[in-house]
N, CA and C atoms as a LAMMPS dump frame, in Angstrom:
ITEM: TIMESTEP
0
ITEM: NUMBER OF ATOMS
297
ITEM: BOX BOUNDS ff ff ff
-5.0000000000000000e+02 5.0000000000000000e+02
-5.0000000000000000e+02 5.0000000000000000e+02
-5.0000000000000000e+02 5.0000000000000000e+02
ITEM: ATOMS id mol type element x y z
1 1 1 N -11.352 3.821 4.516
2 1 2 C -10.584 4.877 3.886
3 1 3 C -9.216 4.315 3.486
4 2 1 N -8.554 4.353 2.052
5 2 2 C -7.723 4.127 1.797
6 2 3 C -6.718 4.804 2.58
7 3 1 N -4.995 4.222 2.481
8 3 2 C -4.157 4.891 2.895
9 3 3 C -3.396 5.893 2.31
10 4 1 N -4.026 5.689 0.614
11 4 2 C -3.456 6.801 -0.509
12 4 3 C -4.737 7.15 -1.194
13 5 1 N -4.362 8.27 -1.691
14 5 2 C -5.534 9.142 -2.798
15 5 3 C -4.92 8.163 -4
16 6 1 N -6.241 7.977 -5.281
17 6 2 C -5.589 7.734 -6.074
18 6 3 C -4.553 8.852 -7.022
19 7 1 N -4.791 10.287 -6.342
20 7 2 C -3.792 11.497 -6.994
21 7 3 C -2.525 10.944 -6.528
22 8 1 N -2.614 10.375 -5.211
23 8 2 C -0.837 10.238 -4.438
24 8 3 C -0.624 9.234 -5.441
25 9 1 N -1.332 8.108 -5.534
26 9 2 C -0.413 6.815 -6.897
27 9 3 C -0.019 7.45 -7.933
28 10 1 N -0.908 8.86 -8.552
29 10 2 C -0.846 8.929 -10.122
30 10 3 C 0.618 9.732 -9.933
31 11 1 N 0.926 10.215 -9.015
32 11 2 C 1.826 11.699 -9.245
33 11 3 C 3.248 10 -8.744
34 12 1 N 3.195 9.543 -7.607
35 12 2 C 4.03 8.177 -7.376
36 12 3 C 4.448 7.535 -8.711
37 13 1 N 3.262 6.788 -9.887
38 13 2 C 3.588 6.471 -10.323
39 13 3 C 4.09 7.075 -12.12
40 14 1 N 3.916 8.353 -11.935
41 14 2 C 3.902 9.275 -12.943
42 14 3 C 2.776 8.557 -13.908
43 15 1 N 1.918 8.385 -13.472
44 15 2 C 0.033 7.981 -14.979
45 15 3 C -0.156 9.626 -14.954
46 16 1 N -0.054 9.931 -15.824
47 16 2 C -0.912 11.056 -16.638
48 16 3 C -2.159 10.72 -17.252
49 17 1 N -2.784 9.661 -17.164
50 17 2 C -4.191 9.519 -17.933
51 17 3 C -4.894 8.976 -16.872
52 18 1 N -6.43 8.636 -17.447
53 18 2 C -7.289 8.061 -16.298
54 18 3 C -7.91 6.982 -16.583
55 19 1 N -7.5 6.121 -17.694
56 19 2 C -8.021 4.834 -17.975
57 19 3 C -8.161 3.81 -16.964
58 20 1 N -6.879 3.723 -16.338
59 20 2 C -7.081 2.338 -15.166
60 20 3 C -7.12 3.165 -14.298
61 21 1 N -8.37 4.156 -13.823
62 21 2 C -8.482 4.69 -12.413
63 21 3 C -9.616 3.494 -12.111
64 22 1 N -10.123 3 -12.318
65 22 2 C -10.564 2.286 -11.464
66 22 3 C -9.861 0.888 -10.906
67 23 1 N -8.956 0.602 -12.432
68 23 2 C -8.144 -0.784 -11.743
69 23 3 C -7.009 0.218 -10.381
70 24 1 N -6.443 1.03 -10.586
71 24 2 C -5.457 1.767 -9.644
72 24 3 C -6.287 2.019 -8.093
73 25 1 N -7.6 2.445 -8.362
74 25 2 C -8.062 2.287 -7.012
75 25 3 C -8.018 1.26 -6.197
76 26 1 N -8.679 -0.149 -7.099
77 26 2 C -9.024 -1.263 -6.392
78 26 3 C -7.621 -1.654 -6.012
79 27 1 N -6.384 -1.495 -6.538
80 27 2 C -5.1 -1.793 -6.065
81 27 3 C -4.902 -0.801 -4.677
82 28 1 N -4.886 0.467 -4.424
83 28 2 C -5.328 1.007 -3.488
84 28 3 C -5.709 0.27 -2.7
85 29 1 N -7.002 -0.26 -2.582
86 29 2 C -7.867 -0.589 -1.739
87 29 3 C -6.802 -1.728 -1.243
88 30 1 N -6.615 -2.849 -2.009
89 30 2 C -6.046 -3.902 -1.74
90 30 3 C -4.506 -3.928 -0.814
91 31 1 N -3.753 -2.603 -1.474
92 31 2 C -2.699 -2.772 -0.571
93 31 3 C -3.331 -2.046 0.797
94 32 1 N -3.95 -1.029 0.566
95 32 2 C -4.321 -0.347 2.13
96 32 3 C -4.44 -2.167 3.319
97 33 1 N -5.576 -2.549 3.224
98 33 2 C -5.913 -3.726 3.17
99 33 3 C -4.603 -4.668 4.021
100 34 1 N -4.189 -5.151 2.983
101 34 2 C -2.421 -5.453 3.289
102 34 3 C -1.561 -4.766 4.1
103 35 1 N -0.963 -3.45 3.818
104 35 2 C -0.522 -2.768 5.384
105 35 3 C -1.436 -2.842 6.702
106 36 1 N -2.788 -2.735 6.68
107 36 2 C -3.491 -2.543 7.794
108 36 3 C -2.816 -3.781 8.862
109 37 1 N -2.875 -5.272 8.004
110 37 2 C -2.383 -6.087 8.589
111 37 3 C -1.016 -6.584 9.67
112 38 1 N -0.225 -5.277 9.205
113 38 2 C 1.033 -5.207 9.694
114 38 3 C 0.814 -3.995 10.963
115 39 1 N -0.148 -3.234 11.16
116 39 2 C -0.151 -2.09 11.907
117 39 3 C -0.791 -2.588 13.144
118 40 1 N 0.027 -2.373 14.104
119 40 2 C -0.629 -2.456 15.682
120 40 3 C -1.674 -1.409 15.743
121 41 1 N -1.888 -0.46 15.574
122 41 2 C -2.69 0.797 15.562
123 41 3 C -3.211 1.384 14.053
124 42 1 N -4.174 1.163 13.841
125 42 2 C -5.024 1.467 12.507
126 42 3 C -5.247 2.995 12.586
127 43 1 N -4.676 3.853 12.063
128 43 2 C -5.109 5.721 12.028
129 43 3 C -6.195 5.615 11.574
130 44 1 N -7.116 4.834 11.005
131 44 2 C -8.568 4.944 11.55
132 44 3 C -9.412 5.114 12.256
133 45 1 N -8.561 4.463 13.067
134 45 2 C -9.675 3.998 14.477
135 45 3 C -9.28 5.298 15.561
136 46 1 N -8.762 6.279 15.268
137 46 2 C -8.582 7.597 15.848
138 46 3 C -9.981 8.296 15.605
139 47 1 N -10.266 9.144 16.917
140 47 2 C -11.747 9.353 16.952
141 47 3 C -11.203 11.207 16.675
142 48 1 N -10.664 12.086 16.246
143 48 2 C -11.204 12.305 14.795
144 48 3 C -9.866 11.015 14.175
145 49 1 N -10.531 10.802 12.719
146 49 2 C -9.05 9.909 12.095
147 49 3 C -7.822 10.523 12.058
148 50 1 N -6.834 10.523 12.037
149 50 2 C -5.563 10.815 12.297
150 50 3 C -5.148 10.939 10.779
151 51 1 N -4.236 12.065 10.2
152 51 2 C -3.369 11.332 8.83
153 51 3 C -2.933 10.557 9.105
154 52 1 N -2.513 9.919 7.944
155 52 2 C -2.257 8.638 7.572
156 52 3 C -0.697 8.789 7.524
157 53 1 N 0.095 8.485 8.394
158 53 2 C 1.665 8.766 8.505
159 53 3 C 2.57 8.641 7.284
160 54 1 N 3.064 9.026 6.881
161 54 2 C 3.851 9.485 5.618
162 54 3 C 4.582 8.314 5.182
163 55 1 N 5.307 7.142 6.37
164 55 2 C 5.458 5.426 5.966
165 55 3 C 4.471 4.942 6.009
166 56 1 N 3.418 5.023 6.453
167 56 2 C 2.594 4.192 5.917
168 56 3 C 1.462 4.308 4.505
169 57 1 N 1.722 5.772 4.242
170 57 2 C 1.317 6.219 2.564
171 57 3 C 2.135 5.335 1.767
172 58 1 N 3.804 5.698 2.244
173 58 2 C 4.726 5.547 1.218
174 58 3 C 4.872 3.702 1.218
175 59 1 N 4.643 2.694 2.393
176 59 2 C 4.899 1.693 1.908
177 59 3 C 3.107 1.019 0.979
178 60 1 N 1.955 1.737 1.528
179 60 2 C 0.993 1.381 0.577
180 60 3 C 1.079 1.926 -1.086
181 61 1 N 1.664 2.862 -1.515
182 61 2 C 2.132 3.387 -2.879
183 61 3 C 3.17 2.161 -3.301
184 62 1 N 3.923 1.945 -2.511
185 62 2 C 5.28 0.769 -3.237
186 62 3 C 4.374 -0.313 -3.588
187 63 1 N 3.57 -0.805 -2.624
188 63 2 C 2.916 -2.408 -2.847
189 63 3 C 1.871 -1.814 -4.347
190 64 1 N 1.086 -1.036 -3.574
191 64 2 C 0.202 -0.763 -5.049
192 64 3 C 0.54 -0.526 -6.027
193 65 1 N 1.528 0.169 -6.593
194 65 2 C 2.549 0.214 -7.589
195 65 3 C 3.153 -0.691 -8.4
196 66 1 N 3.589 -1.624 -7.778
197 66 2 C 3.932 -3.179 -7.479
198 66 3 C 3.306 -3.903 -8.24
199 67 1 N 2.2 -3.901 -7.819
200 67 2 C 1.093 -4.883 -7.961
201 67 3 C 0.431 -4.294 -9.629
202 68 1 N 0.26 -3.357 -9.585
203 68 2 C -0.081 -2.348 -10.991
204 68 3 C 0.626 -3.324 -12.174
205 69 1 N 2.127 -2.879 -11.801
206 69 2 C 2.93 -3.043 -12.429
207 69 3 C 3.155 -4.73 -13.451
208 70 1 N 2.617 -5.475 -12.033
209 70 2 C 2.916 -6.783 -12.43
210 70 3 C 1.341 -6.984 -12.034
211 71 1 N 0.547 -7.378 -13.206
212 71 2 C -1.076 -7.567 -13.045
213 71 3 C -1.257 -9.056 -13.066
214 72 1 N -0.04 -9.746 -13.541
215 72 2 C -0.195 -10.811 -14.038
216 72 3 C 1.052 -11.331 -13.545
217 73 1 N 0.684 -12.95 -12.849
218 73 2 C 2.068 -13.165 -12.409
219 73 3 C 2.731 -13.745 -13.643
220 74 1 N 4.221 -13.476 -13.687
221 74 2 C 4.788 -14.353 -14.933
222 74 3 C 5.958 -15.119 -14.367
223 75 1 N 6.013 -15.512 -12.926
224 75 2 C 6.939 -16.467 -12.363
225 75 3 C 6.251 -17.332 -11.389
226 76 1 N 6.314 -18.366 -11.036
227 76 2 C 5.626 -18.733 -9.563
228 76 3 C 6.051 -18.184 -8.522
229 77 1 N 5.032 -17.477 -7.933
230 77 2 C 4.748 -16.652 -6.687
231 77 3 C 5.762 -15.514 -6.854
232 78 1 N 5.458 -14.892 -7.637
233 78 2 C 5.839 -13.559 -8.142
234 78 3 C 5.034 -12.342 -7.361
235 79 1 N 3.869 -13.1 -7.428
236 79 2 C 2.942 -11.634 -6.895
237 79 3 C 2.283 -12.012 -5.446
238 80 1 N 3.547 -12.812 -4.902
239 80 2 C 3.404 -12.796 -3.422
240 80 3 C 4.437 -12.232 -2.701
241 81 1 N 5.459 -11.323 -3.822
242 81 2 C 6.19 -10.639 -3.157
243 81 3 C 6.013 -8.823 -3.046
244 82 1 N 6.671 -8.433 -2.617
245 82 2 C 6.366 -7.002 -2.447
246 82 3 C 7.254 -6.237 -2.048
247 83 1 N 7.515 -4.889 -2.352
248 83 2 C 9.067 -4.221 -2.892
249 83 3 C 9.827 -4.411 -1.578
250 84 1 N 10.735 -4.448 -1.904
251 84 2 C 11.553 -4.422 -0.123
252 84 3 C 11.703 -3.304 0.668
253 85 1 N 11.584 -2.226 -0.332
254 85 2 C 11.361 -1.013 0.763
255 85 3 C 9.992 -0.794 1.828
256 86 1 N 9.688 -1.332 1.06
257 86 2 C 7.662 -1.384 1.345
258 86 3 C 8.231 -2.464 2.458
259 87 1 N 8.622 -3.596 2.581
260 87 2 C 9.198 -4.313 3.508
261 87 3 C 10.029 -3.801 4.904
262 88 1 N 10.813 -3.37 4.313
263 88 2 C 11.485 -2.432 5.383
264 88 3 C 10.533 -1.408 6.599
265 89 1 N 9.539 -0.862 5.226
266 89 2 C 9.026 0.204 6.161
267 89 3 C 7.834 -0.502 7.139
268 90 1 N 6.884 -2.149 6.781
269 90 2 C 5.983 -2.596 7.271
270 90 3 C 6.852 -3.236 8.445
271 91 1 N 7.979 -3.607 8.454
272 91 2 C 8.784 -4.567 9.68
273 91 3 C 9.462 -3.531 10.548
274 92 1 N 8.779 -2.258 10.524
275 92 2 C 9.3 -1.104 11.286
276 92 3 C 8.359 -0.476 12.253
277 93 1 N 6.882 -1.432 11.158
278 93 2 C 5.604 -0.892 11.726
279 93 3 C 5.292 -1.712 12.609
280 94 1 N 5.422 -2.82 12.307
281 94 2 C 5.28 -4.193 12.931
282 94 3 C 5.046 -4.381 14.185
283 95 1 N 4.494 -4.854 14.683
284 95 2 C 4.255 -5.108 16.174
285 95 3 C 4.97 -6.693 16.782
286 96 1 N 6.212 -6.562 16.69
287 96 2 C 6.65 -7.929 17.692
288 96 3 C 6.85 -8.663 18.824
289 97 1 N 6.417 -9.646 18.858
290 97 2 C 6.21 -9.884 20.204
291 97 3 C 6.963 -11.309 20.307
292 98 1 N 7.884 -11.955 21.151
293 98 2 C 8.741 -12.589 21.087
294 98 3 C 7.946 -13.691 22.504
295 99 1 N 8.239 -14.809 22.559
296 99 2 C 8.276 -15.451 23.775
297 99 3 C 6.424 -15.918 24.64
């Protein structure tokens, strides 16, 4: 299960049409994917599933957005970065462990 509807990207990224609903999903998919990695606790794995916490919608919308935006890298390692808010909110999620 993604961490966004593709309605939450369209209204996020103001798309009024439905041409790249399928490229916008698979970006979906991909950032869900990507945050999961940063989460000590997956709201999946909640036995019923849990919503999906409102930072972790909002930093999967920034990356997917992101990524939309720039389909194509046009710098080296351009599209290995990812918005800094979306940053902020995954190093909040983060699970650190020191030592």
């Amino acid at each position: 299960m993604p961490y966004a509807t593709l309605e939450d990207f369209k209204a996020h990224a103001r798309i009024g049409f439905d041409d790249d609903d399928d490229l916008i999903e698979a970006q979906i998919a991909a950032a869900t994917e990507y945050v999961r990695g940063f989460l000590d606790h997956d709201p999946e794995a909640d036995s019923p599933p849990s919503d999906i916490p409102d930072d972790v919608r909002q930093a999967t919308l920034l990356i997917a957005s992101a990524w939309y935006e720039t389909r194509e890298s046009t710098a080296p390692d351009s599209l290995k970065e990812i918005p800094y808010g979306a940053r902020d909110i995954l190093n909040q999620l983060r699970g650190w462990t020191f030592g």
